[in-house]
N, CA, C and O of each residue as an XYZ file, in Angstrom:
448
protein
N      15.609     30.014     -9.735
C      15.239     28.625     -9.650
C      15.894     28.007     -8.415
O      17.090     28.231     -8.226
N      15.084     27.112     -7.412
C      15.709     26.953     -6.373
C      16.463     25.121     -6.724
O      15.865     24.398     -7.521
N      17.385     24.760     -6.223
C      17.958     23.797     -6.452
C      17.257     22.410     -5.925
O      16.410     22.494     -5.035
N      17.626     21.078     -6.500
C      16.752     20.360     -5.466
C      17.497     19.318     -4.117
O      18.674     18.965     -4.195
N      17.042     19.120     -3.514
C      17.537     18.783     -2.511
C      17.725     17.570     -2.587
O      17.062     17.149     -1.639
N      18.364     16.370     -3.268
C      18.691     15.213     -3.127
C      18.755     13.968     -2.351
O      19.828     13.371     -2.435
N      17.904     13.478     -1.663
C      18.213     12.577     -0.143
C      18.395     11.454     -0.906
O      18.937     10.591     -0.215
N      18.122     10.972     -2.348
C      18.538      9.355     -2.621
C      18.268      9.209     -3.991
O      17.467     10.077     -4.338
N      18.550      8.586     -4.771
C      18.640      8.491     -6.035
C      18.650      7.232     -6.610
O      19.611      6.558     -6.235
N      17.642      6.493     -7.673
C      17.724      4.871     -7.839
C      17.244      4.834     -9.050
O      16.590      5.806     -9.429
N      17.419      3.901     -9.786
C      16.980      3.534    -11.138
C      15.781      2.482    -11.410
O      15.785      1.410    -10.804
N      15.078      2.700    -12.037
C      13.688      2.452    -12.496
C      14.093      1.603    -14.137
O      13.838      2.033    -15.262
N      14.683      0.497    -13.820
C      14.729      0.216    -15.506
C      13.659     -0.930    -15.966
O      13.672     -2.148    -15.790
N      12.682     -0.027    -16.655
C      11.587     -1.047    -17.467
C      12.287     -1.465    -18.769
O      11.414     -1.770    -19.581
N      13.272     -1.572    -19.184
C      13.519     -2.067    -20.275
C      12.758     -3.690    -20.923
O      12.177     -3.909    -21.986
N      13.071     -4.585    -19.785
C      12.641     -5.802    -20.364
C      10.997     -6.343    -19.872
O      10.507     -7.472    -19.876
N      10.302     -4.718    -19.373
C       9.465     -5.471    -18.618
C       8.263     -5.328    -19.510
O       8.165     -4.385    -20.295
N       7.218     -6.400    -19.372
C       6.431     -7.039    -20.398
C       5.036     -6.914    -19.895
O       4.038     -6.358    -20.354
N       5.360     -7.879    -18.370
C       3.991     -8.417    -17.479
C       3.990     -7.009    -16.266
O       4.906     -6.195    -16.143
N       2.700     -7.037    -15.473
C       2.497     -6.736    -14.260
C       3.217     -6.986    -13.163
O       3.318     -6.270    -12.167
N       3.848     -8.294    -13.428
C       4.683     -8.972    -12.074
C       6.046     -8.377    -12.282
O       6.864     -8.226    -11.375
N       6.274     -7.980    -13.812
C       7.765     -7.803    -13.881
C       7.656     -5.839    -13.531
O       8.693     -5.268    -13.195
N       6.530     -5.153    -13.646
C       6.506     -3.792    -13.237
C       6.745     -4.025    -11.707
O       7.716     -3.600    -11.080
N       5.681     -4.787    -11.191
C       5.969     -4.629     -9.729
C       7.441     -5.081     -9.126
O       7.742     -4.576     -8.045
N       8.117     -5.737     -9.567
C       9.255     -6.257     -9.306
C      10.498     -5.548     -9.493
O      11.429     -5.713     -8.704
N      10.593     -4.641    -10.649
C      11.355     -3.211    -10.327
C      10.813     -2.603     -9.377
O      11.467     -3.047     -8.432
N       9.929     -1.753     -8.856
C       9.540     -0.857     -7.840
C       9.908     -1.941     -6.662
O      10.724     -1.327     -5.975
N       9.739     -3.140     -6.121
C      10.132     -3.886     -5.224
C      11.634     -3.589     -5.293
O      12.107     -2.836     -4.442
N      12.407     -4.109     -6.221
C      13.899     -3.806     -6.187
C      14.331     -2.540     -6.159
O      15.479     -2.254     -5.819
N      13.521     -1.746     -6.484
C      14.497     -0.221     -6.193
C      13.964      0.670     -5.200
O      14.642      1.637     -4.852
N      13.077      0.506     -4.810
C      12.559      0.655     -3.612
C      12.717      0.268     -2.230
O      12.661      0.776     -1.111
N      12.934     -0.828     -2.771
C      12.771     -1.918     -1.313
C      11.950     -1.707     -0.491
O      11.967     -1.009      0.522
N      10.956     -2.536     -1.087
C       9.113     -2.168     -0.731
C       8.924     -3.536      0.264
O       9.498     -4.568     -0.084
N       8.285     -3.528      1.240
C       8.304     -4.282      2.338
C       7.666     -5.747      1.543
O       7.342     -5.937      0.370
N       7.656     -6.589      2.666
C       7.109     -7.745      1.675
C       5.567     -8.410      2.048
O       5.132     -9.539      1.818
N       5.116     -7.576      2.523
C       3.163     -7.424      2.787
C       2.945     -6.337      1.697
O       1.742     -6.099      1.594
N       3.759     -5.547      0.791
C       3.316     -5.140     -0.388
C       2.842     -5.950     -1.182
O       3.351     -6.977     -1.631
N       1.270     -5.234     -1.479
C       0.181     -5.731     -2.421
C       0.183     -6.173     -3.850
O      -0.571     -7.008     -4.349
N       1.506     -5.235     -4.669
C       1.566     -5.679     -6.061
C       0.524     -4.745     -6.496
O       0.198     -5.556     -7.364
N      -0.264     -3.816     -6.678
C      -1.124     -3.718     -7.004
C      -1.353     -1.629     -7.091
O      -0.766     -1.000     -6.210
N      -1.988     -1.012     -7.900
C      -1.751      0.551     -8.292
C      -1.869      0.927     -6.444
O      -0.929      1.604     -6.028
N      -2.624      0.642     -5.706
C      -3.224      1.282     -4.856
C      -1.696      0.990     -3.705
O      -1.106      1.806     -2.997
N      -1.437     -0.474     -3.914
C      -0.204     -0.474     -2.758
C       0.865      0.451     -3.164
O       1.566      1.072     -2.366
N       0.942      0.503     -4.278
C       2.387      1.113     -4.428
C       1.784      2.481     -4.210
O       2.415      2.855     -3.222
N       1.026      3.373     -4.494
C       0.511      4.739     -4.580
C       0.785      4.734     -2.789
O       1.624      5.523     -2.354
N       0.184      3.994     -2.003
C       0.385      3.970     -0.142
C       1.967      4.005     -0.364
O       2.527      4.962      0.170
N       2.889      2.984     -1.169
C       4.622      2.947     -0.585
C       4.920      4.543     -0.988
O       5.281      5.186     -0.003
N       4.849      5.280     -2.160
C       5.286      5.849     -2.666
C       5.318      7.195     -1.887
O       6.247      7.982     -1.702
N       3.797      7.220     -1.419
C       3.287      8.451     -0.351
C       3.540      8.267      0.797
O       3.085      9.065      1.617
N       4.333      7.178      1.227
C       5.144      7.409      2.549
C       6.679      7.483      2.392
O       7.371      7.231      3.379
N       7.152      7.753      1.431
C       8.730      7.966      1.135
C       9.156      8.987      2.101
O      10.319      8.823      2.472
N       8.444     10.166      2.703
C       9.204     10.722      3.738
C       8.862     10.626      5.190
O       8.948     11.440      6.110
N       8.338      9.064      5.107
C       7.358      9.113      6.891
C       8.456      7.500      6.964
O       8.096      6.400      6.543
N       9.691      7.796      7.561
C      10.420      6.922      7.978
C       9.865      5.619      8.835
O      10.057      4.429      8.587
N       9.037      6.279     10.036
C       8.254      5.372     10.794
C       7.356      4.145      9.733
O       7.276      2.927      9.893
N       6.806      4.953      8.727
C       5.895      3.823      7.930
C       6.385      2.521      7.522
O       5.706      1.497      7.435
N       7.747      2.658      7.254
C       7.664      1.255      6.898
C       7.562      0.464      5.570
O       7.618     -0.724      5.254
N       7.394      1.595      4.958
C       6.557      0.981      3.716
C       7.899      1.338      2.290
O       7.728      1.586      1.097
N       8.907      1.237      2.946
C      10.285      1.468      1.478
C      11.302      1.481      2.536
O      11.284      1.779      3.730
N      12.389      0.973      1.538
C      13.423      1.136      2.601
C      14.593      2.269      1.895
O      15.707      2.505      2.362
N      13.914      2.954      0.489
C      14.047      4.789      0.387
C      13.578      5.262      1.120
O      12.499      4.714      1.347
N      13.842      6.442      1.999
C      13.349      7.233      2.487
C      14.265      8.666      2.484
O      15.493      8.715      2.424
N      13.409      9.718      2.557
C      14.047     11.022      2.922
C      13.081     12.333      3.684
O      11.860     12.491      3.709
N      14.200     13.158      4.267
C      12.863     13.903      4.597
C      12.459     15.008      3.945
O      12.699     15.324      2.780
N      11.774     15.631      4.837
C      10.171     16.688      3.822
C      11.104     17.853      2.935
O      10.708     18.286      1.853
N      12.332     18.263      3.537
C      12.839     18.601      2.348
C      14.061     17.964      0.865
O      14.873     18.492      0.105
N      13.748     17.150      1.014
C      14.904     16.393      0.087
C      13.627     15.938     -0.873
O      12.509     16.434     -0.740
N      13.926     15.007     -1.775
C      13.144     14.570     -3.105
C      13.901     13.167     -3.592
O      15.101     13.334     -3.812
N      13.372     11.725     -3.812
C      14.447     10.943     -4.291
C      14.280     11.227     -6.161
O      13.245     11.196     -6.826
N      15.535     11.462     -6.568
C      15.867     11.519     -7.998
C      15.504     10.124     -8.434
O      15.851      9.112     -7.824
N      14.594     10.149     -9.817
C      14.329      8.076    -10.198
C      14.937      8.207    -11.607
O      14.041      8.669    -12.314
N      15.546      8.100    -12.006
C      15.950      7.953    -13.559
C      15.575      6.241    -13.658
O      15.770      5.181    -13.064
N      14.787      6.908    -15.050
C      13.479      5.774    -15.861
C      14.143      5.659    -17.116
O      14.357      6.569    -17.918
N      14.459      4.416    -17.215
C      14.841      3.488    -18.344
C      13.857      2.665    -18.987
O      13.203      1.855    -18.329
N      13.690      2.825    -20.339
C      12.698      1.825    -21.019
C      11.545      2.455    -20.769
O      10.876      1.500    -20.376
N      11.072      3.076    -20.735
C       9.624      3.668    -20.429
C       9.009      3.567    -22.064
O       7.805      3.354    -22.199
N       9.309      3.622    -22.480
C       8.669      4.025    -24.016
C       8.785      2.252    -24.823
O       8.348      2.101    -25.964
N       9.271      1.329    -24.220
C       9.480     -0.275    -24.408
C       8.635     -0.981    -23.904
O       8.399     -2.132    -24.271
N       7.882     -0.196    -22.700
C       7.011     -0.668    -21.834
C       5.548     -1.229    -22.622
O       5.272     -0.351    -23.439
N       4.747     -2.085    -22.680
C       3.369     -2.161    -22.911
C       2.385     -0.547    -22.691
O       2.745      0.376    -21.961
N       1.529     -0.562    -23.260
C       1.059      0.791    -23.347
C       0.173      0.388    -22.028
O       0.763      1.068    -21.189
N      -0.630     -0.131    -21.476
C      -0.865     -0.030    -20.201
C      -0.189     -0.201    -18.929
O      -0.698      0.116    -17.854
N       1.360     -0.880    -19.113
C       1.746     -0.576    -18.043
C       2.485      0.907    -17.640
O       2.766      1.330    -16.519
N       2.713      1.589    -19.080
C       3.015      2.493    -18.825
C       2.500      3.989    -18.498
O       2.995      5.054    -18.128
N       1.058      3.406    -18.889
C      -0.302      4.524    -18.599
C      -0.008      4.213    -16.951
O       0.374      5.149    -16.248
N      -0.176      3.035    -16.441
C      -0.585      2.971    -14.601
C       0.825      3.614    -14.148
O       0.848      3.790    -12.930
N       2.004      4.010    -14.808
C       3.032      4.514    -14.055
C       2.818      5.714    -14.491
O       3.429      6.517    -13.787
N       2.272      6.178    -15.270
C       2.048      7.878    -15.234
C       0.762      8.199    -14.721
O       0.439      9.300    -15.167
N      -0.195      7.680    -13.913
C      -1.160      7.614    -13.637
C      -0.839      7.819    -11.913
O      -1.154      8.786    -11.220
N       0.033      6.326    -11.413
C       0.623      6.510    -10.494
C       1.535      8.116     -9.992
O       1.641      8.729     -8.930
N       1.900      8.259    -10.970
C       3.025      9.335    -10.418
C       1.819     10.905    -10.269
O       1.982     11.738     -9.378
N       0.614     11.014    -11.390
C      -0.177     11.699    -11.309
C      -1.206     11.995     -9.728
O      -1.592     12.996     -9.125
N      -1.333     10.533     -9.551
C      -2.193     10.188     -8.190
C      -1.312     10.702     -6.979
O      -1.677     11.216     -5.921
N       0.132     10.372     -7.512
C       1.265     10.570     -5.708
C       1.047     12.429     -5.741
O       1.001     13.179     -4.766
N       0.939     12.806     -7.295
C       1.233     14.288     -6.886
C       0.169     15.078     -6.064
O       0.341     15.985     -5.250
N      -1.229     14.352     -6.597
C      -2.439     14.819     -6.411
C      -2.782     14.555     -4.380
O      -3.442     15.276     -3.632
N      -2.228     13.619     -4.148
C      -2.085     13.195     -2.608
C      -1.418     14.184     -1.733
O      -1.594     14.599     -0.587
N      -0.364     14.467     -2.953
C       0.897     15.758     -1.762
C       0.629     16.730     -1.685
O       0.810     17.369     -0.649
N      -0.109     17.409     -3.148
C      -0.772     18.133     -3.198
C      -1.814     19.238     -1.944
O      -1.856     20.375     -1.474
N      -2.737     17.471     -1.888
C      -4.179     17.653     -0.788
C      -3.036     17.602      0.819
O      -3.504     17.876      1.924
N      -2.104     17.355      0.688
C      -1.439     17.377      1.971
C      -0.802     18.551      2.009
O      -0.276     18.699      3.112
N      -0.592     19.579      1.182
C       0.193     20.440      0.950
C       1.784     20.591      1.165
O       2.478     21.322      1.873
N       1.974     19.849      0.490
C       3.473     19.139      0.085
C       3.876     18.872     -1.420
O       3.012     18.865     -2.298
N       5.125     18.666     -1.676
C       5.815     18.716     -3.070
C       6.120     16.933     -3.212
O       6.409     15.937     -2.550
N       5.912     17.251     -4.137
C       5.773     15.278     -4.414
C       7.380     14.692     -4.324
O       8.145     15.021     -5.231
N       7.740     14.062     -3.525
C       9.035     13.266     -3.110
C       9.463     12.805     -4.393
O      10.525     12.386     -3.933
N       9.513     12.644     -5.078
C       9.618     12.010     -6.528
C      10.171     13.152     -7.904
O       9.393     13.794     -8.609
N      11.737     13.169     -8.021
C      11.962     14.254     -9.267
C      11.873     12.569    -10.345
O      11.964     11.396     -9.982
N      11.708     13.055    -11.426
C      11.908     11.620    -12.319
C      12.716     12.342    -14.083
O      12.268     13.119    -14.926
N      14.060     11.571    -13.961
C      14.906     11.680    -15.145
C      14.910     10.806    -16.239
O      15.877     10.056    -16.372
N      13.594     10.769    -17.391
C      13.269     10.069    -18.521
C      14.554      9.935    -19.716
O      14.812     10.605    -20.716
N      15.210      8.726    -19.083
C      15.971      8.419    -20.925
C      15.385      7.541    -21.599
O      15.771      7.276    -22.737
């Protein structure tokens, strides 16, 4: 088993989150997602898939093509059942992108 390469590590806590504004507003805070971010599945799927293209602009995580940022996810299971479908949906779509790029999805994720 090869080990993973670590470039950054941040917490994802949905515990209290209810609305849409309050999902997007963690990924804004732990991200530090620029502020012409859309709010919306498609902007964040663009921030998420540039986590190792420094130039983009689009997070102020970044690492490169071999590192991965670690997200330990809090509250996921507290979440509304659709906001928590569009974050496994999301994370499905980033893999399917790295995939077609032939790349490993920047994203390890540690569910408590």
């Amino acid at each position: 088993m090869q080990a993973l390469n670590i470039g950054a590590t941040i917490r994802l806590d949905f515990t209290r989150v209810t609305s849409w504004d309050e999902y997007h507003d963690v990924f804004v805070a732990a991200f530090g997602l620029p502020a012409f971010y859309g709010r919306n599945g498609h902007a964040l799927l663009d921030c998420l898939s540039s986590l190792r293209d420094a130039d983009a602009g689009m997070s102020r995580v970044v690492v490169t093509p071999g590192e991965v940022v670690l997200v330990q996810v809090d509250g996921l299971a507290a979440m509304p059942r659709e906001l928590r479908e569009a974050f496994i949906m999301t994370l499905e779509l980033l893999s399917e992108r790295c995939a077609a790029r032939e790349q490993s999805s920047p994203i390890v994720l540690v569910i408590t």
